[in-house]
C-alpha positions in Angstrom: 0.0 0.0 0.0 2.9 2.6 0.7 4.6 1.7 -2.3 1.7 2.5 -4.5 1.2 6.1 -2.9 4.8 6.6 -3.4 4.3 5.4 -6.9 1.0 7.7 -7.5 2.8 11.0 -5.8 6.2 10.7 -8.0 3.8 9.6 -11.4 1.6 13.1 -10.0 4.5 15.0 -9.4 6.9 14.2 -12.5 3.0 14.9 -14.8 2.9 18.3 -12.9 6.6 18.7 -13.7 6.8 18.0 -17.3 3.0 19.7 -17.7 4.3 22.8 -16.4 7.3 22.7 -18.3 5.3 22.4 -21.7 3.6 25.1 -20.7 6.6 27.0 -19.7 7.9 26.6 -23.2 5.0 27.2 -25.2 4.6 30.2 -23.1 8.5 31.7 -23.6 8.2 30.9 -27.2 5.2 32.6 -27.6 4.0 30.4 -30.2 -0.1 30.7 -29.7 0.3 34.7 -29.0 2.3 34.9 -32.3 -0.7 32.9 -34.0 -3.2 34.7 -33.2 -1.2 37.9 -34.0 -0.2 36.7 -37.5 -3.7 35.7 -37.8 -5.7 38.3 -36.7 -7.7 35.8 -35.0 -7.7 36.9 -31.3 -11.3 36.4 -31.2 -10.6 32.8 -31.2 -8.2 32.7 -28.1 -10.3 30.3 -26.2 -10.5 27.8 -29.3 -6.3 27.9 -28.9 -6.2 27.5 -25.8 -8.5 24.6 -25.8 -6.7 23.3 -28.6 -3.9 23.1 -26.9 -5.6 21.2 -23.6 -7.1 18.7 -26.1 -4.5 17.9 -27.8 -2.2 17.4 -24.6 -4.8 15.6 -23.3 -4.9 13.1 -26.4 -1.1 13.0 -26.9 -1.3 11.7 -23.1 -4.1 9.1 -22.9 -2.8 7.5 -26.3 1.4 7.6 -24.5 -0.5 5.3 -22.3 -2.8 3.3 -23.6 -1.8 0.7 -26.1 -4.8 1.0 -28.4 -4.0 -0.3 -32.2 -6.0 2.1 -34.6 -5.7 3.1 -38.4 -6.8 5.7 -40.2 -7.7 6.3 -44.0 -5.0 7.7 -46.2 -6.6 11.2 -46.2 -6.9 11.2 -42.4 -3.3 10.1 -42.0 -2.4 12.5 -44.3 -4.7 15.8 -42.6 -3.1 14.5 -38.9 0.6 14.0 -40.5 -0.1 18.1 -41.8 -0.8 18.8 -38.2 2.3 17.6 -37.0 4.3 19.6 -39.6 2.6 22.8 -39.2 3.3 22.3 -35.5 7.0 21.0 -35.9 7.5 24.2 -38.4 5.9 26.7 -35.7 8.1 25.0 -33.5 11.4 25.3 -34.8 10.8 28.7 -35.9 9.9 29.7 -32.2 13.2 28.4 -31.7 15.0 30.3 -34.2 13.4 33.8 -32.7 14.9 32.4 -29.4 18.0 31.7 -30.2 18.9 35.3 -31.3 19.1 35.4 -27.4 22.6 33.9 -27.4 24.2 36.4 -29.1 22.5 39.9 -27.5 23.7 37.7 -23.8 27.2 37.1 -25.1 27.5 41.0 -25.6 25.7 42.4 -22.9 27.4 40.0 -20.3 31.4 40.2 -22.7 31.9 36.9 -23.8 31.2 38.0 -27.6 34.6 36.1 -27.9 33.3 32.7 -26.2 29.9 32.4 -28.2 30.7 30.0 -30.1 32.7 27.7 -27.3 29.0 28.6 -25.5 27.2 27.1 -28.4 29.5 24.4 -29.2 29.3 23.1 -25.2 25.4 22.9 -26.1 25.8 21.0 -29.6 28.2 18.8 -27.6 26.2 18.3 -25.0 23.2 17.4 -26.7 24.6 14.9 -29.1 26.5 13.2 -26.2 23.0 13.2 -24.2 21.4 11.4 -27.3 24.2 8.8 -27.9 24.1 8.0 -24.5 20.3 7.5 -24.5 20.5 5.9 -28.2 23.4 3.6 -27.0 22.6 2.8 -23.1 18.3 2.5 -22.8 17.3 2.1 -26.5 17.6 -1.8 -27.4 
C-alpha cells in the first residue's frame, strides 16, 4: 500500500513537472500569442487554448494506452499536416529564441566565447542522445 502512494505521488508530481514545463515553453516561445497575432484571429483565443488542452490531453491518454488504430489515407495524411505545421511553428519559435545567445554574449562580454557557448550545447546534446540511443534504447 505505501509503495503504491509513493508510486502515485512521484507519477503526479513528475505529470505536474513535465506539464508545467510544456507550458513554460510554449509560453517563452510565444507560439499561440504569435498565431493569433499573424492571424488576426484573437477572437478565437479560447479555441487555442482549448486546442492546446485537447491535444495534450490526447497525446497523453494514447502515451499510455496501447490502443491499435488506423486511419484512412486522407486522415493520415490531414493529422501527419498537423504535426508539420506544429513542428514548423516549432522550430521557428526556436529560431526567434536563439537570437538570445548572441545579445547575452555582448551584454554579459563573452562575444569572444559564443561559439565555445554554443558548441558546449551541440556537444552536450549529441552526447546526451548517444548516450540514450546507446545505453536505454535496445
Amino acid at each position: 500500500m505505501m509503495t503504491q502512494l509513493i508510486e502515485l505521488f512521484i507519477g503526479l508530481a513528475g505529470g505536474l513537472a513535465v506539464g508545467a514545463g510544456f507550458v513554460a515553453f510554449l509560453t517563452v516561445l510565444g507560439i499561440i500569442p504569435r498565431l493569433i497575432q499573424l492571424s488576426k484571429s484573437a477572437v478565437f483565443t479560447k479555441w487555442y487554448e482549448a486546442s492546446v488542452v485537447l491535444g495534450v490531453l490526447t497525446g497523453t491518454f494514447l502515451s499510455f494506452n496501447d490502443i491499435p488504430f488506423s486511419f484512412p489515407d486522407l486522415l493520415s495524411s490531414v493529422w501527419g499536416l498537423f504535426h508539420g505545421v506544429f513542428i514548423g511553428m516549432l522550430a521557428a519559435a526556436l529560431t526567434e529564441v536563439l537570437n538570445v545567445f548572441p545579445i547575452l554574449a555582448r551584454r554579459i562580454g563573452l562575444e569572444r566565447s559564443l561559439l565555445w557557448f554554443l558548441m558546449a550545447i551541440v556537444l552536450g546534446k549529441i552526447t546526451g542522445s548517444l548516450f540514450q540511443w546507446t545505453i536505454f534504447v535496445k
